[in-house]
N, C-alpha and C positions, 0 to 999 in steps of 0.2 A: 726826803720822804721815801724813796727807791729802798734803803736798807733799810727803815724801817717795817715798810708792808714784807719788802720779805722775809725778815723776823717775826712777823706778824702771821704769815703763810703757815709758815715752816714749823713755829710753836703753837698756834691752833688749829693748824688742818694739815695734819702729814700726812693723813690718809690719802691727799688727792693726789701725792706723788705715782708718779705713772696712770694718774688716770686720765681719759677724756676730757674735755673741758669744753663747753660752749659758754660762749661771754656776751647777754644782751647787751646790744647796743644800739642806743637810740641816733646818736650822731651829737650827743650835746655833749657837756664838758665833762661831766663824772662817766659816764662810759667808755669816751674815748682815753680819759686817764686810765681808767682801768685795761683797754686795750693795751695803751702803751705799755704797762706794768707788765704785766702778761707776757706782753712778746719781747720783755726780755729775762723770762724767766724759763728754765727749762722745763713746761708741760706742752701738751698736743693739747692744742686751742683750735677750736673753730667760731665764726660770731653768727649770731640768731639777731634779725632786726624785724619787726613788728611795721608797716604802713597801716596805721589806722583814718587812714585819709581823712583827716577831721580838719586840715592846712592847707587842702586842695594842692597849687603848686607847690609850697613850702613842702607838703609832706613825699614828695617824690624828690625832691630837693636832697632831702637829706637820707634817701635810699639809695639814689646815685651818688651822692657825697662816701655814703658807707663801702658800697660795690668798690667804688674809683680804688679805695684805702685797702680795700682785703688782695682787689687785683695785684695791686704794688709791692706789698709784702710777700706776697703768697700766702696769704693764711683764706681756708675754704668759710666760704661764707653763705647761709639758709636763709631766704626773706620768703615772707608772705604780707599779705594786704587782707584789709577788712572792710567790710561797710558798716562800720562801726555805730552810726548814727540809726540805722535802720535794725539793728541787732540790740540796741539802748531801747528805741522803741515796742520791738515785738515784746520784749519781755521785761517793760517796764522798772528802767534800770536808768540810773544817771551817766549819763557821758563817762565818767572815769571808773565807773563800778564796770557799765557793760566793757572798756577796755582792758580792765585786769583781765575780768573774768578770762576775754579772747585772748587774751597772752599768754596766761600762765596754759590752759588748756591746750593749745599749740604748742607749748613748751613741754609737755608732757609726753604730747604723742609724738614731737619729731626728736625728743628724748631716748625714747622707745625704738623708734622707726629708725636710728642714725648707730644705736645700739652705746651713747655717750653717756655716759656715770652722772656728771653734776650740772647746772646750771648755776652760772654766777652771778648777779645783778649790783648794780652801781649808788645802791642806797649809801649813804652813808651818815654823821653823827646829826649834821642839821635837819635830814632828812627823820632821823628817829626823834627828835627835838619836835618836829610838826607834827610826827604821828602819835604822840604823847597827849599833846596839848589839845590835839584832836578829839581821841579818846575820853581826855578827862572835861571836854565840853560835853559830852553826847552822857556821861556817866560811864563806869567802868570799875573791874574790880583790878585786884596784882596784874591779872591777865594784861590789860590794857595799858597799865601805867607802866610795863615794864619794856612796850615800843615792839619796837622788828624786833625782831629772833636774828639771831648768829646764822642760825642753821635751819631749815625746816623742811625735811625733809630731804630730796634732792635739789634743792634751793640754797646757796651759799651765798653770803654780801660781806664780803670781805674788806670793805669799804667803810665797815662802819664804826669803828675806831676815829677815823680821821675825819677833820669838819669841810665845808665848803670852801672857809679862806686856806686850808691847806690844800687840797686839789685842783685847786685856780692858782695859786702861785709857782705848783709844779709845773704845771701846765704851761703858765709862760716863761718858767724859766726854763724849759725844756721845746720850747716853739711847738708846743701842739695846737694841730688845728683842733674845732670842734663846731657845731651849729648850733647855734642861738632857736629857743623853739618860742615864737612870737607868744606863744599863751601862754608863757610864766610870767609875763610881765601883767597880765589881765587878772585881777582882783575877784573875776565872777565866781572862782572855787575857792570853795574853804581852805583847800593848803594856800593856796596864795594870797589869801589873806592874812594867814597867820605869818607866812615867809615875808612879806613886807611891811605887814603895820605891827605887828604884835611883838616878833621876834628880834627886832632894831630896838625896840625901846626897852624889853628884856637884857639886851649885852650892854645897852648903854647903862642902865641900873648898876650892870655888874658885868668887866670888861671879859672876866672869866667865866660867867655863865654856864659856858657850853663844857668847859668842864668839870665846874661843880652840878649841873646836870648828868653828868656818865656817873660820876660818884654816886650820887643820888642811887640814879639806873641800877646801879651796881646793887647795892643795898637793898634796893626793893627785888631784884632777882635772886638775892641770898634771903628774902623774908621770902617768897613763894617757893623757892626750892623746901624751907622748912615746912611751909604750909601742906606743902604736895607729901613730905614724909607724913606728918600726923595723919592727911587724910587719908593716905593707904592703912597708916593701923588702925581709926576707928571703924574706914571702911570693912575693913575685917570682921570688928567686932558686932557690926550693923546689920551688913549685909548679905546676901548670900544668893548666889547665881544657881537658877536654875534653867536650866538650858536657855533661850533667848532672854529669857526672864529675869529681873533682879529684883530680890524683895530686900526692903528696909522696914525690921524690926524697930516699929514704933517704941514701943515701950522704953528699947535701948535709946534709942534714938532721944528721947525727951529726956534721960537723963544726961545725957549733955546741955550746958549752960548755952552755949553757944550753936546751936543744933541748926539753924538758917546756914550759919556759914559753910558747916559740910554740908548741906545739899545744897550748895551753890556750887561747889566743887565739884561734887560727884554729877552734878546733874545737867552742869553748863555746855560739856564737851557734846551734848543731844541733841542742842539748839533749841533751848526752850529760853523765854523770854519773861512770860505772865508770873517774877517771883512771889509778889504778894499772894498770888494764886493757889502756889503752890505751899509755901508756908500755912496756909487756908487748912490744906488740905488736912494738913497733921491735926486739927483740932477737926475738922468737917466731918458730913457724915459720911457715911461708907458708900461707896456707890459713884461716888465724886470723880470727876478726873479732868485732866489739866493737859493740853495738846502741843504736842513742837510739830514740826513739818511732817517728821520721819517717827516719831516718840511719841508714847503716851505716860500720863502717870494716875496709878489708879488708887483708889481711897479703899481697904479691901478691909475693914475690920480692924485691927492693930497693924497693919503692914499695908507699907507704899508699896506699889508694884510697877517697874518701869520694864514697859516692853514697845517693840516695833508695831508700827501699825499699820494694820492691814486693812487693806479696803477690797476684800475677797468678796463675791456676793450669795450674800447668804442663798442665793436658791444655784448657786454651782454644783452641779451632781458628776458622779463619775461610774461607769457600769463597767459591774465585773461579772464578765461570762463564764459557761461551767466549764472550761479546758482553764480557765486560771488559775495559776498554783501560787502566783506571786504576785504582789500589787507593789509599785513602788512610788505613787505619788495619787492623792495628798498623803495617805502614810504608807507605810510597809506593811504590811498583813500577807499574811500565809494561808494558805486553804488545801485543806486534805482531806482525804478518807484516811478512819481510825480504824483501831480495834478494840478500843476501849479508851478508857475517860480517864482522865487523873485532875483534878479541880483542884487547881493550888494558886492559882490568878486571877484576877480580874480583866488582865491579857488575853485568858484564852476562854472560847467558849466552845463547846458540844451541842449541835442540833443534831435533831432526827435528819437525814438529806430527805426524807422523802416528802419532809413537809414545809421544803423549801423549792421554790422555783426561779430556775435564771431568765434571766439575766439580774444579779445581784443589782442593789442603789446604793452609793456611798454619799449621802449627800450632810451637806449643815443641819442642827437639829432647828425646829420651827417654833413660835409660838401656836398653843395649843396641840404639839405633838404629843397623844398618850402612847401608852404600851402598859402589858402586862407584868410586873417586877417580879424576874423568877420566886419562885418559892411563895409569891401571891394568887391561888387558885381565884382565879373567877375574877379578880380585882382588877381594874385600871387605875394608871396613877399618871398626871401630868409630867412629860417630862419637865417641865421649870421647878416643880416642886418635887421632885427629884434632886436637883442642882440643888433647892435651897436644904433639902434634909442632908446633902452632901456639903454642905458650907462654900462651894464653890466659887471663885470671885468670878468678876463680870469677863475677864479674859479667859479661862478657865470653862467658863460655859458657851464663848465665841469660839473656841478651839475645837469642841468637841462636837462628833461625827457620828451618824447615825447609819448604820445599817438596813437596810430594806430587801424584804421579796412580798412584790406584789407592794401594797401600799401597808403590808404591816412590818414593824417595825421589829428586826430581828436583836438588837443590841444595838444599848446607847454605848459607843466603842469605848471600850475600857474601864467604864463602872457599872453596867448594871445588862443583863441576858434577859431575853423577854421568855414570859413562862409560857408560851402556847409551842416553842421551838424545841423544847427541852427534852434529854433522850428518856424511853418507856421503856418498861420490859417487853412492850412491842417491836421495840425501834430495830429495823433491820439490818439497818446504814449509818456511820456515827458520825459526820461529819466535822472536822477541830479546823475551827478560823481564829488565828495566833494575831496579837498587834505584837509585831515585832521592836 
C-alpha cells in the first residue's frame, strides 16, 4: 500500500511538495495509517487532534495516546478540547453536525495562526461509500452523489482511493497501533447504521462493490464536470451581474427545455432549499420572493433578481454637517460650492445653499414620503409612485436613499431632485451634491 499512496501523492498533489502539512488525527485506525505514511514521506508534518469530550475517559484516552506518539517520533503536535454537547445544544445542532462544525473552524484558524498551507484528513473510499448512500436517502442532486471532494479547499483526504480492508491490513502488517472509538460500534447515527447493516449486505451482493462504486463516482464526477460547463455558458446567455445583484432573463430563461435544472445550478451554491418555490416563481407574480439564510430571489416582472439580504432598518439615518465635502458610508456622495451647473446625470444635483439648512438627513425612503419632482411647480408626488413610474423592483426601491433638510425632502438619491431646492436667477450660492 506504501508505494502506492506515494504514487498516489506524487501524481495528484505535487503541489504539497515543500509545503506545511498538518494531519488530523483522531487516534483510530485511518489516521493513524495515515500518520504512519506521512512520516515516511519527505514533507514537514505536524498533527491537529480534536477532544470533543463526548467519551468522558475514553476521550482523554486517546489524546494522551496521540501526545505519547508525536513525543516519540518527534513530530510537533496542536490539541484542543470542546464541550461539544453544550455547543450541539445552544445552537441546536445534532452531536456530529455540532462536531464538524468545531473542527473544521479550529482547523482554519490554527491553519492561519501556525502559518501551515493544507490540512489532511483520513476519510477514505468506504467512508465516501457512507456519505453517498447518505445523501441519496435525504435526496440530492450530482452534487451529493458524487461523495467527498479530493480536495476542498485547504482540506486534502488523500485517503480516499483506498478502502477500509486495505488500511487495516497495512496496519497490521506494519504493527500499528491505533484506538478503538467505543461509538462506531453503536447503531444510534445514521453512518453507523449504514457502516454495519446496509454496507455488509451490499459487498455480499457483490464482493467487488466498492469498486465498481469508484467507477460509478468516477462517471458521475465527469457528468457534473459537464454539467458545470453548459451551466457557465447559458449562464452567460441568462444572466447578467449587476454589482451585488444577479438578474435572470426570463424570457431567455423559458426558452430552455430544461430551465429548473440551471437554476438549480446556479442557485444552489446560496443556500436555498424551497425549489418548488422557486420554479413558482418563474410563472408567479412579480413582487414574489423566495429566502435562503443569506439570499433572496425576487419575482421582478420578466427577471429573477438574486441579491443579499439585508435586514438594515429602515428608519437608520446618517447626518451630514456643512464642513462635509465627502460622505463615505452608506454611499459616497460629494458636496461643494459651484459656479455654475452643468445637468447631465441623475448623479448629480444643483440646489440653491441658501435654501438648504444643516445638518443634512441621509436616511431610507418611508412609506408615504412625498416631494416635489423638479420641473413640477406646485405639485407633489408620492415617492412609491415615483418608483412605480420608474418601473423599480422591490430591491431597487429598499436600496434607495433620501436626502433631507429639515423634514423636506431634498433628492430621492439618484433619480429624481425635489423642485422647491432648485437654482433661480436669484440663487446666489450653487451648491453640487454628486452620488459618486
Amino acid at each position: 500500500m506504501f508505494s502506492k499512496f506515494q504514487n498516489h501523492i506524487i501524481s495528484r498533489f505535487p503541489f504539497l511538495a515543500e509545503k506545511k502539512l498538518f494531519l488530523a488525527v483522531s487516534g483510530g485506525l485511518d489516521s493513524m495509517v495515515l500518520l504512519q505514511l506521512f512520516k515516511q514521506l519527505p514533507y514537514e508534518i505536524a498533527v491537529l487532534h480534536c477532544n470533543f469530550q463526548l467519551r468522558g475517559v475514553e476521550s482523554f484516552g486517546d489524546q494522551e495516546f496521540i501526545q505519547n506518539f508525536c513525543d516519540q517520533n518527534n513530530i510537533p503536535i496542536f490539541t484542543t478540547h470542546f464541550d461539544t454537547e453544550a455547543f450541539a445544544k445552544d445552537y441546536k445542532l445534532s452531536t456530529q453536525v455540532a462536531a464538524r462544525e468545531l473542527r473544521y473552524n479550529w482547523f482554519y484558524e490554527i491553519l492561519e495562526e501556525k502559518n501551515f498551507d493544507y490540512i489532511l484528513t483520513a476519510h477514505h473510499a468506504d467512508d465516501n461509500l457512507e456519505t453517498f448512500i447518505i445523501n441519496l436517502t435525504r435526496g440530492t442532486g450530482l452534487e451529493g452523489l458524487t461523495g467527498i471532494p479530493e480536495q476542498n479547499d485547504k482540506i486534502i483526504r488523500p485517503l480516499l482511493p483506498f478502502s477500509r480492508e486495505e488500511i487495516l491490513k497495512y496496519a497490521e502488517e506494519n504493527n500499528i497501533e491505533w484506538r478503538e472509538d467505543s461509538s462506531n460500534a453503536s447503531t444510534k447515527y445514521l453512518r453507523n447504521k449504514i457502516r454495519h447493516n446496509l454496507v455488509p449486505v451490499l459487498k455480499e451482493i457483490n464482493p467487488n462493490f466498492l469498486d465498481a462504486f469508484q467507477k460509478t463516482q468516477s462517471f458521475l464526477q465527469e457528468s457534473k464536470e459537464m454539467v458545470e460547463d453548459a451551466s457557465i455558458m447559458i449562464y452567460q446567455q441568462v444572466a447578467k451581474e449587476a454589482g451585488e445583484d444577479i438578474h435572470f432573463d426570463l424570457n431567455q430563461l423559458k426558452k430552455l427545455p430544461n430551465y429548473k435544472s440551471y437554476l438549480y445550478q446556479w442557485l444552489n451554491e446560496f443556500g436555498f432549499s424551497a425549489w418548488n418555490d422557486i420554479y413558482d416563481l418563474v410563472e408567479g407574480q412579480s413582487g414574489k420572493q423566495v429566502f435562503a439564510e443569506e439570499f433572496r430571489l425576487l419575482k421582478n416582472r420578466e427577471t429573477l433578481i438574486l441579491s443579499p439580504f439585508s435586514e438594515t432598518s429602515e428608519m437608520e439615518e446618517y447626518v451630514i454637517n456643512e464642513n462635509d465635502t465627502d460622505v463615505n458610508f452608506p454611499l459616497k456622495i460629494s458636496l461643494c460650492n459651484v459656479g455654475h451647473t452643468t445637468y447631465d446625470s441623475n448623479r448629480v444635483i444643483f440646489v440653491d445653499a441658501d435654501k438648504i439648512r444643516f445638518p443634512l438627513l441621509l436616511r431610507k425612503w418611508k412609506e408615504g414620503d412625498v416631494f416635489q419632482p423638479f420641473g413640477m411647480h406646485g405639485k407633489s408626488k408620492k415617492v412609491s409612485k415615483l418608483f412605480k413610474d420608474e418601473k423599480l423592483s422591490l430591491i431597487e426601491k429598499e436600496k434607495t436613499w433620501i436626502l433631507c433638510s429639515d423634514d423636506q425632502i431634498i433628492w430621492v438619491v439618484g433619480i429624481r431632485q425635489d423642485e422647491r431646492f432648485k437654482i433661480e436667477k436669484a440663487t446666489n450660492k450653487i451648491y453640487k451634491i454628486e452620488l459618486q
